[in-house]
N, C-alpha and C positions, 0 to 999 in steps of 0.2 A: 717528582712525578705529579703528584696533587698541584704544586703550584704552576705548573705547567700548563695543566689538564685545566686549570684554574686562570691562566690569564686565555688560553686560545677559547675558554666558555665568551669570557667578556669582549674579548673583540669580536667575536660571532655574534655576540649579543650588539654591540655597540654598531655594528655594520651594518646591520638587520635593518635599523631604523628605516636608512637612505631607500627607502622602495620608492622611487621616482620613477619614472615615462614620461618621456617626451616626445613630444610629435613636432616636428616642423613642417607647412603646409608652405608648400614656396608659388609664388601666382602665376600656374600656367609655365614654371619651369625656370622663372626670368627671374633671378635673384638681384637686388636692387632696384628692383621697380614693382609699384608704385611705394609711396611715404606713406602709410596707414597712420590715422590720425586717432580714428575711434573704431570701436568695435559694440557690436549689439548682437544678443540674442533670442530669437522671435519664440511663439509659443509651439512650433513646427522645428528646435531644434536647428532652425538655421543658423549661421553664423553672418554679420553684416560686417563690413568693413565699410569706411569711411577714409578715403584715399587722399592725396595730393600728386598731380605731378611734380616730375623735376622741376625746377627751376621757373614755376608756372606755363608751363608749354600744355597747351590743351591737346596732347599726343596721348594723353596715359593719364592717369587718376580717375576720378571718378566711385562708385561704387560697386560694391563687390558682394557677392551673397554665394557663402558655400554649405551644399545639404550635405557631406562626409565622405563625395567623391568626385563632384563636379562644380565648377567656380564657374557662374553668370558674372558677366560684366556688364555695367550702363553706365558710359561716355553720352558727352553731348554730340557727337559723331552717330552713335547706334540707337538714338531714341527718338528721333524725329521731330525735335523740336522741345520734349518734355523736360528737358534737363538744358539750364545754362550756363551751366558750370563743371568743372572737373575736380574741383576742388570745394571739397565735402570735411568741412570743420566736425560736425557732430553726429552720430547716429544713433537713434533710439526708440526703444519699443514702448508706446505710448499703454496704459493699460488697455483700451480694447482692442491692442495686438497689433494698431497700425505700426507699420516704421516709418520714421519721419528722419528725415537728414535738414541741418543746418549746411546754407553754405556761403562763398563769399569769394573777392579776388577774380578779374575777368582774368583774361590772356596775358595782363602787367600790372604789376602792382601801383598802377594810375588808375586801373579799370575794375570798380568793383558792380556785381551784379547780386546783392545781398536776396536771397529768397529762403522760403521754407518749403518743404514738399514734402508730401505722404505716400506710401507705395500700395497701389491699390491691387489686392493679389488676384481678381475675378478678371480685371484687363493685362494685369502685369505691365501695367507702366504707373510713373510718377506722378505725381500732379501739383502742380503751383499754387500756392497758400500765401499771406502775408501782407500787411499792409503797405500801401503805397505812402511811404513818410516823406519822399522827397528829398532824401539825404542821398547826394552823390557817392559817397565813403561807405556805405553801408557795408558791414561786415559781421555776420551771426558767426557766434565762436559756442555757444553751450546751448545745449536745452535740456530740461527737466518737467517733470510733469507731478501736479500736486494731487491731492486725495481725491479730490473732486473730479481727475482727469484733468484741468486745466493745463496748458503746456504752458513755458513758459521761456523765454529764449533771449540770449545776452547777447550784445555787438561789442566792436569795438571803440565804440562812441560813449560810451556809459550809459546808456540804453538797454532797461527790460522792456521786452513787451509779455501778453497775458494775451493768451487764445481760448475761450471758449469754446469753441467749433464754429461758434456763429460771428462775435463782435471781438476787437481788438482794443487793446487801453496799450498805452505807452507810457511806460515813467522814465526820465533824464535823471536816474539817479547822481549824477554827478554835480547838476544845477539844486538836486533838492538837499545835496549834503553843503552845497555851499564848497565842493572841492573845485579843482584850478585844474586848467589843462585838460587833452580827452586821455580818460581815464578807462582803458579797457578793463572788464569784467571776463576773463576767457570762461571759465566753468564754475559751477553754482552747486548748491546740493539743497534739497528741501527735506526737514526733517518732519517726525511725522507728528510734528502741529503745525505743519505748513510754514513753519517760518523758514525763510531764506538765508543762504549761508555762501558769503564768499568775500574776496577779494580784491580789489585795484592793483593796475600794473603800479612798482615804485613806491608802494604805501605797506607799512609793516603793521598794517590791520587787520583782524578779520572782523569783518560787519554781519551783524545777526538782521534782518528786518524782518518787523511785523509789523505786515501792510505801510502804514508809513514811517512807524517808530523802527527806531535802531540803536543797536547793544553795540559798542568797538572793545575790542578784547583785542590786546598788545600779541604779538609774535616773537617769539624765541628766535632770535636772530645768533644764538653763539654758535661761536665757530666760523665765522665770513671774515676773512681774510687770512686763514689759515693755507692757501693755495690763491695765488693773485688770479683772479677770473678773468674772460674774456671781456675785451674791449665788447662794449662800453662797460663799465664797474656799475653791479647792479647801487643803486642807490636805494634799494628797498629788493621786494620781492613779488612773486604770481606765483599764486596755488593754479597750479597745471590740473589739479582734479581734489576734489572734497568729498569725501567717502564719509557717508550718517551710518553709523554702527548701532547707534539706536542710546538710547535711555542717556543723550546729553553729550554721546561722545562721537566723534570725527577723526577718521585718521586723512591727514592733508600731505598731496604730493607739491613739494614746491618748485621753482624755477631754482638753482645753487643751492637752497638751502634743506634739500632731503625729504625725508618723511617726519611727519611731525603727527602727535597724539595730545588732541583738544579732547580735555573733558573736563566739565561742569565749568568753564569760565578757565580755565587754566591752559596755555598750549606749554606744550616739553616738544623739543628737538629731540629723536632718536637718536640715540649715537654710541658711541665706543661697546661703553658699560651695557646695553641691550644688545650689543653686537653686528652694530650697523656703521660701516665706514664712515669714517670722517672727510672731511673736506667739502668741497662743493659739488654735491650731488643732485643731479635733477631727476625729479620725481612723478610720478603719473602718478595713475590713476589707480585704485584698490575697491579690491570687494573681498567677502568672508566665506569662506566653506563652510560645508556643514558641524565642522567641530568648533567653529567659530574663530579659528585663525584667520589673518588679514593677509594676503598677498596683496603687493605693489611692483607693480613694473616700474622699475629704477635706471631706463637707458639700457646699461651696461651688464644686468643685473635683474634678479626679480628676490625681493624679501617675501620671508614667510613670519610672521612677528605671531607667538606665542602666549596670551594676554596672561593663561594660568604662570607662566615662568617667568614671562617678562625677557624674553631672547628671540633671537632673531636666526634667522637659518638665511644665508646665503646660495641664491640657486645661479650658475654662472656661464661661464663656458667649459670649466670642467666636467659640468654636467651632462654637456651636446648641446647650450645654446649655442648661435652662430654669435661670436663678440664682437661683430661691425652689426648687431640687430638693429639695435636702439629703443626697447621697449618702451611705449606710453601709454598701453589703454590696458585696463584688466577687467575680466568676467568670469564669473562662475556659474557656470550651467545647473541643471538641475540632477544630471548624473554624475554631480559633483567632479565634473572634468575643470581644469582653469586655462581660460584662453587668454593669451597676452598680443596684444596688437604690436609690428615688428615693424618700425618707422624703414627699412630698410630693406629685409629680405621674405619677409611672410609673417605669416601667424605663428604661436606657437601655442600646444596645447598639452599642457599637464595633468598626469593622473598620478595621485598619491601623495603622504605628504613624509616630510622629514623629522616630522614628530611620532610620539608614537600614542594614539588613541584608543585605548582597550576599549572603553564604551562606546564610540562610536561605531556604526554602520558602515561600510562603504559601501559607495554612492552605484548604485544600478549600472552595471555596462549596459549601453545599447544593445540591442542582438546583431546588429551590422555592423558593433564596431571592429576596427583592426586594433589590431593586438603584438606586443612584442614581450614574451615573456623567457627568464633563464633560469634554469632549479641545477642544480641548488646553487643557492646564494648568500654565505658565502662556499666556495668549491676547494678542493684541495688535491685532485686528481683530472678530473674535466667536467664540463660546465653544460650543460643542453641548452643550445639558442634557438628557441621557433616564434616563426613569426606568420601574421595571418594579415595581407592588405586588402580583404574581402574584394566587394566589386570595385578594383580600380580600373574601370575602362580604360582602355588604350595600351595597357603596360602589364606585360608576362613576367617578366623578368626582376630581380633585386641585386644589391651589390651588401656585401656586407664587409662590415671594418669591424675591426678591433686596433685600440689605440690605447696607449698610457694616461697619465695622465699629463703627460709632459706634450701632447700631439703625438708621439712617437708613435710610425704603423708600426702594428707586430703582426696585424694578419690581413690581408685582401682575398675576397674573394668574389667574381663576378659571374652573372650569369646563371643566378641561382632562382628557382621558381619564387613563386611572390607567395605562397604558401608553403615552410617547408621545414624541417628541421634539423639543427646542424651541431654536430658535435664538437664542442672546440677542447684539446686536450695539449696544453701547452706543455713545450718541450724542456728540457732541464735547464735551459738559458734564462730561461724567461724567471724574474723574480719575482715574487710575493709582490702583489699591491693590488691598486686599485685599478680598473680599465674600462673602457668605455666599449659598448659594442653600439654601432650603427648600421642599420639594416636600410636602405632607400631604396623604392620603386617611383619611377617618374618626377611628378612634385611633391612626393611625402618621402620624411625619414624620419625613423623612429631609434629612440635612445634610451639606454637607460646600462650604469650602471651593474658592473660585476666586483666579488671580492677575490683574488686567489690569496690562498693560504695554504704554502709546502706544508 
């Protein structure tokens, strides 16, 4: 009996941990459209997205701004002129709160219209920035901004430029290193002594610059050809986003070669032994929660990397992601929610983590925000699911699932208030494990994790 009483304490104990939410925000209902590229978040608690259409059709992309129940859009169709593009590379909140988007690619990719623009919140439209350089090709893929407020923004041409607010300087990093061919820079990071940190497409470097001096520090490339990659075979690598943790260290998402941890002059590949897939994984962009864990949006996947343990937590579609997502961009809010940018179906936004943080605080809910919560957790009789999608205009109604972990429904139920509480008290078929409940009203659903245990 004790040893009994003794393993059901520890898997109670061990289940506990998993307290995840998830939200998925789908655009306007239309799952697969737009490609979200980036993601920013303003000092107002908005969320920005930075879009692509399909296949460059100036039909859809553009940018996206949602306050936690309603999603504005701005095409070059809806703005009268202020936007000449639909296809929005970068988006970012400069420190005196403007947002600024990179962008690049006319209607074919023969036709580029490289500009920068600011959104100006007193007129609520965009405004055009940037120097006339003269280059047909022109294509802004990153911006960052330094201590001083300086912005500062990468092309495809190996080209930074440096904005002031008033004058512009251009440097051809590519003529001044003496490299061959045009060498894209997609994303950058500045740490906080302003030196620069990034990348070439095809080059297994990373480049530190100060002002003109520059540091090259080799890249951990094992593991590349462990899974034959897609045509073309990468002959090098692109940090898809370079996350400054602070005091020397970087975590870098790369094109095939995953997530990688630079510090002090050294990079290491993530991999097995931390608990992070092998093979050729493509990796975005990261940022830290308040207990100072690193999420990365990983495509397929989003990591939670551990610094005190040095382990990785896997968050997937077991979870309730959608796993045609394509995660690339990651942000962490100030009520310590994590937003993951969803190259395919929506946004997605996480609360809680898979560790477990006795010192830390958790992060303020909003008072307006929605809510999906189940007590007790884990259950061993039946399970209370309530859920709250506060003001969602337009939409009364919820559906709610429960599912295995295999997809398998065990329970539908439609047509349930969008405020409301539900008792689920599974029948004697139903086996011990793990289930997912999913609660949706219009374009939000929210997920999270149940345990039963006879």
């Amino acid at each position: 009996m004790r040893t009994t009483l003794f393993i059901l304490m520890l898997v109670f104990a061990t289940l506990a941990l998993s307290d995840i939410e998830i939200t998925m925000f789908y655009y306007g209902g239309q799952p697969g459209w737009p490609k979200t590229c980036s993601i920013a978040i303003d000092s107002m608690d908005n969320i920005w997205c930075g879009t692509w259409p399909a296949a460059h059709i100036d039909s859809i992309g553009g940018v996206y701004r949602f306050d936690g129940s309603t999603w504005d859009h701005w095409t070059v169709a809806n703005t009268g002129g202020d936007l000449l593009e639909n296809n929005i590379s970068d988006v970012e909140v400069a420190p005196d709160g403007k947002v600024w988007i990179a962008t690049g690619f006319g209607s074919s990719m023969d036709t580029f219209n490289a500009v920068l623009y600011y959104f100006d919140y007193e007129d609520e439209r965009w405004h055009r920035v940037g120097p006339e350089l003269g280059n047909p090709r022109w294509w802004y893929r990153g911006i960052e901004f330094d201590s001083e407020g300086n912005l500062w923004a990468s092309d495809n041409m190996g080209y930074m430029v440096k904005y002031d607010g008033t004058t512009w300087e251009c440097y051809h990093l590519v003529e001044m290193m003496g490299l061959s061919g045009a060498r894209t820079m997609m994303y950058f990071a500045i740490d906080e002594y302003d030196h620069l940190w990034g990348t070439f497409w095809a080059l297994d470097t990373l480049y530190e610059f100060r002002e003109i001096l520059y540091n090259k520090y080799p890249i951990d490339t094992s593991g590349v050809g462990l899974i034959p990659p897609p045509a073309p075979t990468p002959s090098g690598t692109q940090a898809s986003d370079i996350y400054n943790y602070g005091g020397g260290e970087f975590f870098i998402g790369f094109s095939y070669l995953g997530l990688h941890h630079f510090e002090h002059g050294v990079d290491r590949r993530l991999g097995d032994e931390d608990g992070f897939p092998e093979g050729l994984i493509h990796c975005g962009g990261s940022d830290m929660d308040a207990a100072g864990d690193v999420w990365t949006a990983c495509v397929d996947f989003i990591s939670v990397y551990n610094m005190e343990t040095d382990s990785i937590v896997i968050i997937d579609s077991t979870w309730g992601l959608p796993d045609i997502n394509r995660f690339i961009f990651f942000k962490v809010d100030r009520y310590d929610r994590k937003w993951a940018s969803g190259f395919k179906t929506g946004v997605a936004m996480i609360e809680g983590s898979p560790f477990e943080h006795a010192e830390v605080e958790e992060g303020n809910r909003r008072p307006d925000a929605m809510h999906l919560s189940t007590a007790p957790n884990p259950f061993n009789s039946s399970c209370e699911i309530s859920w709250d999608f506060g003001e969602m205009k337009g939409y009364d109604k919820a559906r709610l699932i429960i599912q295995d972990m295999m997809g398998r429904q065990v329970l539908l139920k439609d047509d349930l208030p969008k405020q409301h509480e539900y008792i689920w008290s599974p029948d004697q078929a139903t086996p011990s494990g793990t289930y997912l409940v999913r609660v949706r009203t219009g374009f939000v659903e929210k997920m999270r994790k149940i345990n039963y245990v006879k």
